[in-house]
C-alpha positions in Angstrom: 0.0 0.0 0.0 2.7 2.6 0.5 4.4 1.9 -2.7 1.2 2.7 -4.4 0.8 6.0 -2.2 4.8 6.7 -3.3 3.9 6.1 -6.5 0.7 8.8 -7.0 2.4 11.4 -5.1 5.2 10.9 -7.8 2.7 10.8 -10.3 3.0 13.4 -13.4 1.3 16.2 -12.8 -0.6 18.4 -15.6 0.1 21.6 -14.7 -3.7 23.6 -15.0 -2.5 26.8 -16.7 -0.9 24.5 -19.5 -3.4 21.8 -19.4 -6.8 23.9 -19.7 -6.4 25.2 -23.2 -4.9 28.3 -24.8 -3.2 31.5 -23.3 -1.5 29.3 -20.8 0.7 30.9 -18.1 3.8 29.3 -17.6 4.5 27.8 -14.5 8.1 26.8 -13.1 8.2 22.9 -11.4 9.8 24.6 -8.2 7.0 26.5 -8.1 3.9 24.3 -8.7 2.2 22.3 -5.8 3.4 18.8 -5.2 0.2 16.5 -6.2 -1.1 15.6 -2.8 -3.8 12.9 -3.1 -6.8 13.4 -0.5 -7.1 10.3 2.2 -9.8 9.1 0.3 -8.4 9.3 -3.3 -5.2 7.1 -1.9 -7.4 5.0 -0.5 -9.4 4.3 -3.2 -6.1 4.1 -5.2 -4.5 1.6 -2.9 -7.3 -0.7 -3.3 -8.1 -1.1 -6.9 -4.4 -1.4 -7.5 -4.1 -3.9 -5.0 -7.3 -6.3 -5.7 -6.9 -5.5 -9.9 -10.3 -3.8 -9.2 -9.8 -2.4 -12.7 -8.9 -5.2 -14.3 -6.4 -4.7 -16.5 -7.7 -1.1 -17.8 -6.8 2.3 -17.4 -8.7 4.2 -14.6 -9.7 7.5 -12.8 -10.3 8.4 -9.7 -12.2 11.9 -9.5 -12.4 13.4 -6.2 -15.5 15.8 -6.0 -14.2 17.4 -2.9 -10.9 18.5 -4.1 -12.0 18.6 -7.9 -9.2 16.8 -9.1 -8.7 13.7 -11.6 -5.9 11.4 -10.9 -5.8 8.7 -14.1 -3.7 5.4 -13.9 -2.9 3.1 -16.8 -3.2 -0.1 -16.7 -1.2 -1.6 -14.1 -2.4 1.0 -11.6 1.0 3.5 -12.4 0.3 7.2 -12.2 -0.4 9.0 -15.2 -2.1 13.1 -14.4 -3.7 14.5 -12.3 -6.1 17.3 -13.2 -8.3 19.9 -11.9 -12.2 19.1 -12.9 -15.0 21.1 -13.1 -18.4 19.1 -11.5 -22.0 19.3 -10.9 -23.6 22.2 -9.6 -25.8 20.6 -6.7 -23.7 18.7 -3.8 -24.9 15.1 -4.0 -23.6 11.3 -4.9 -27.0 9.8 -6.6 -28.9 11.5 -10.2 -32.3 11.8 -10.1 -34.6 9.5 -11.3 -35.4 9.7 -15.1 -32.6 12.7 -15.7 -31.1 11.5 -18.3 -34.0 11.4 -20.7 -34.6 15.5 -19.5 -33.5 18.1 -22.1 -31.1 20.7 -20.5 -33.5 23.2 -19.8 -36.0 21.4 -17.8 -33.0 19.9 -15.8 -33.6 21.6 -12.0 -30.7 23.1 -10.0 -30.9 20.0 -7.4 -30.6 17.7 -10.4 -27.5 18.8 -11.3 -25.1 16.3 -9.2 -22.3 14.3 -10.7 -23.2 11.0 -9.1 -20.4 8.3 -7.0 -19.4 5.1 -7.7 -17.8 2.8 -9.8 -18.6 3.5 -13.7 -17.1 0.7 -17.0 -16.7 4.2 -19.2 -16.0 3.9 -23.0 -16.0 6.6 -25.6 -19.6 7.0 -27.4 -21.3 10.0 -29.6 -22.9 13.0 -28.0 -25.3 15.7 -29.6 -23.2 17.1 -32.5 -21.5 14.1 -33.3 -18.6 14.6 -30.9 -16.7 11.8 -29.3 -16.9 12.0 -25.4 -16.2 9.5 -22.9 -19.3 8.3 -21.5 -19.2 7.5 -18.0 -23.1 6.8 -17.0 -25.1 6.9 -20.4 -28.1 6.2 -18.9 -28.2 9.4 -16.8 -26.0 11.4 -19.0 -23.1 11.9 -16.9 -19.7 12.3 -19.0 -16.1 13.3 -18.7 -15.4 16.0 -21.4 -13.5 19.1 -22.2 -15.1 22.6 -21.5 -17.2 23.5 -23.9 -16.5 26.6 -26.0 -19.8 28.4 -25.5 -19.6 27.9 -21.4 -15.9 28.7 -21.1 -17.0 32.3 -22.3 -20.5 32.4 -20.6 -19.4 31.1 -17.1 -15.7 31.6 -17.1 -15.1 27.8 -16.7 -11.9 28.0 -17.7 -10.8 30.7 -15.0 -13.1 28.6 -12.8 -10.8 25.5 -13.3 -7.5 27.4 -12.5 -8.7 29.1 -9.3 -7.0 27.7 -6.6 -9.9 26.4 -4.5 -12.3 23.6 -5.5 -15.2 26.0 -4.4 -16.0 27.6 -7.6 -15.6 24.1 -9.4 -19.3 23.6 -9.5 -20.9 24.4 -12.6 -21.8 21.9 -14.7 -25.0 19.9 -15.0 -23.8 16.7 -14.3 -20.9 16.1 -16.5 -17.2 16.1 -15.7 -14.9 18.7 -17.5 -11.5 18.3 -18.0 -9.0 20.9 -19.4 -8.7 20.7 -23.5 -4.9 19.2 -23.7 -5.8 16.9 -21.4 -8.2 15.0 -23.1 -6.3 15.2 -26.2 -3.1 14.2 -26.0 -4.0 11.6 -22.2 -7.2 11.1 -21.8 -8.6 9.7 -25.5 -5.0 8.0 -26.0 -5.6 5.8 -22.9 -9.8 5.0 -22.7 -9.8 4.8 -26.8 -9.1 1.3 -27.3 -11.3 -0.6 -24.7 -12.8 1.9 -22.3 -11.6 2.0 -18.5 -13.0 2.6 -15.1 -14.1 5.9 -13.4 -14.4 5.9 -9.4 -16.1 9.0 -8.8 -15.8 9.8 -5.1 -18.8 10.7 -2.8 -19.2 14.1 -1.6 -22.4 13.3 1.2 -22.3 9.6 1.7 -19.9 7.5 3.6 -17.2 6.6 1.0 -17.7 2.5 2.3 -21.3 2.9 1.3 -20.1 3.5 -2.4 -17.3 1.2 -2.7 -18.6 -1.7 -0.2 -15.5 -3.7 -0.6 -13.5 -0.8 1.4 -14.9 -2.3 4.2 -12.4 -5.2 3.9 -9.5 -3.7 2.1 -6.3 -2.7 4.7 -6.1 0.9 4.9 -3.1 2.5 3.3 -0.2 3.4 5.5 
């Protein structure tokens, strides 16, 4: 367990000025925060890594709290971590029927990004556009910021703040910055898909993943 918590606090980190698109200000290593994994992102980490929860596909871990993405390949080595962008309303389960609503008639407490455990795999959206689908069924997917909300709600500038506070904004979906999904994200979930453990923000994190119950805690 702590090789695996060496391992994503050595993991490569995506700086957010660079990662979230153009007009990037340039930040020095020495002067960029050391990735620090939340307790409950390492410990979600240290499990799937050590009981091949994944098995054998790339994964991420998104902690709604700290609005971060931390992505592994494969055999559970770190690959990024990101900032994310989430839904508006605290909460860790959608609404019933959500998914077949259109945006508009979507309510403010609707908008959650739900928890768990998610088999994600690249589908078609409206337009035609390629996004990874996380929870089809109630239209939850990780994506970059769309052009027409970066202006309208400063999502980019929301992304790069240096709280998670103002993170909340989307209706459901996951946002990641642009490079990101360009050059890490597609490359790694193209081929077969991956897993997405989406951390709770209200319930009891062993209530979402049950088998934490059982797994050793990381040291």
């Amino acid at each position: 367990m702590t090789l695996v918590l060496r391992m994503l606090a050595g993991a490569l980190l995506i700086l957010p000025a660079a990662a979230a698109g153009s007009d990037p200000r340039p930040v020095s290593r020495d002067e960029a925060p050391a990735p620090v994994p939340s307790q409950a992102a390492a410990r979600v980490a240290a499990w799937v890594a050590s009981s091949g929860d994944n098995h054998g596909l790339p994964y991420a871990i998104v902690d709604k709290v700290d609005a971060t993405l931390h992505l592994f390949d494969a055999g559970g080595r770190p690959v990024a971590q990101v900032p994310v962008l989430i839904g508006i309303a605290p909460g860790d389960e959608a609404s019933p029927g959500v998914g077949s609503k259109k945006l508009a008639e979507i309510g403010p407490a609707e908008k959650t990004t739900p928890a768990g455990r998610f088999l994600a795999k690249f589908g078609l959206a409206f337009g035609k556009e390629r996004i990874l689908w996380v929870d089809y069924a109630t239209s939850v997917a990780i994506h970059a910021i769309p052009a027409d909300a970066a202006r309208k709600e400063r999502r980019r500038e929301r992304m790069l703040s240096p709280t998670a506070q103002d993170n909340r904004i989307t209706f459901g979906c996951i946002n990641v910055p642009r490079a990101f999904d360009a050059k890490v994200l597609r490359p790694a979930f193209r081929r077969k898909g991956g897993y997405v453990y989406i951390l709770p923000d209200t319930l009891p994190i062993e209530d979402v993943f049950p088998r934490l119950r059982v797994a050793a805690s990381p040291a």
